[in-house]
N, C-alpha and C positions, 0 to 999 in steps of 0.2 A: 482841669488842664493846668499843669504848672505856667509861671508866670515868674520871671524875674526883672531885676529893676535896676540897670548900672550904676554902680556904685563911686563916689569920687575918685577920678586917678585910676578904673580899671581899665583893663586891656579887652579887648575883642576874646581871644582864649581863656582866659579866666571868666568870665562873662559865659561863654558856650560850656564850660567844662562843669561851671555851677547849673545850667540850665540842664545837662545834661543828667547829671545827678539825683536833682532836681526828679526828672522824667527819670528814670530808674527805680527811684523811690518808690514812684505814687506809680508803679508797674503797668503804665503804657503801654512800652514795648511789649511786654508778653499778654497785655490785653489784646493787642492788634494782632499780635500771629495766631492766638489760638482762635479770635473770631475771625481769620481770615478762609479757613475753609468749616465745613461743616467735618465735626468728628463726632460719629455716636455716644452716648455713655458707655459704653461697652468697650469700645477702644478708649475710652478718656482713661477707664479706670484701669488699663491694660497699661498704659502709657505711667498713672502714676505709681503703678504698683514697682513697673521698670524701675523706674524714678530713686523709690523709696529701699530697693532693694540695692541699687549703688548706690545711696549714701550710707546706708549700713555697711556696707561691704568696703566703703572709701572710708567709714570712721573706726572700722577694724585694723584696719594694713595702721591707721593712724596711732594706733593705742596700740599696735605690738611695736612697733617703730621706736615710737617715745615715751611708752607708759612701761 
């Protein structure tokens, strides 16, 4: 679990925005949605292949754009 530790002279926002981060990082959040329901393997691997077929397709449009 992340943990942070106020620093001299910081504010309330900057304190939550580093905690935030923080938990983004060390993937919490997408720890807690995927164990939040039960998904078979079978759809998991349906879900990454979606996944992996847009960022191919989003790093395409990217490299005709600007490459």
């Amino acid at each position: 679990m992340p943990t942070v530790t106020r620093m001299p002279n910081e504010s309330d926002e900057s304190l939550l925005r580093r905690f935030r981060k923080k938990v983004a990082k060390a993937g919490v959040m997408s720890t807690v949605r995927r164990k939040r329901w039960h998904v078979s393997k079978s759809e998991l691997r349906r879900i990454q292949k979606k996944k992996a077929i847009r960022r191919m397709r989003r790093r395409q449009n990217l490299n005709e754009r600007y490459g």
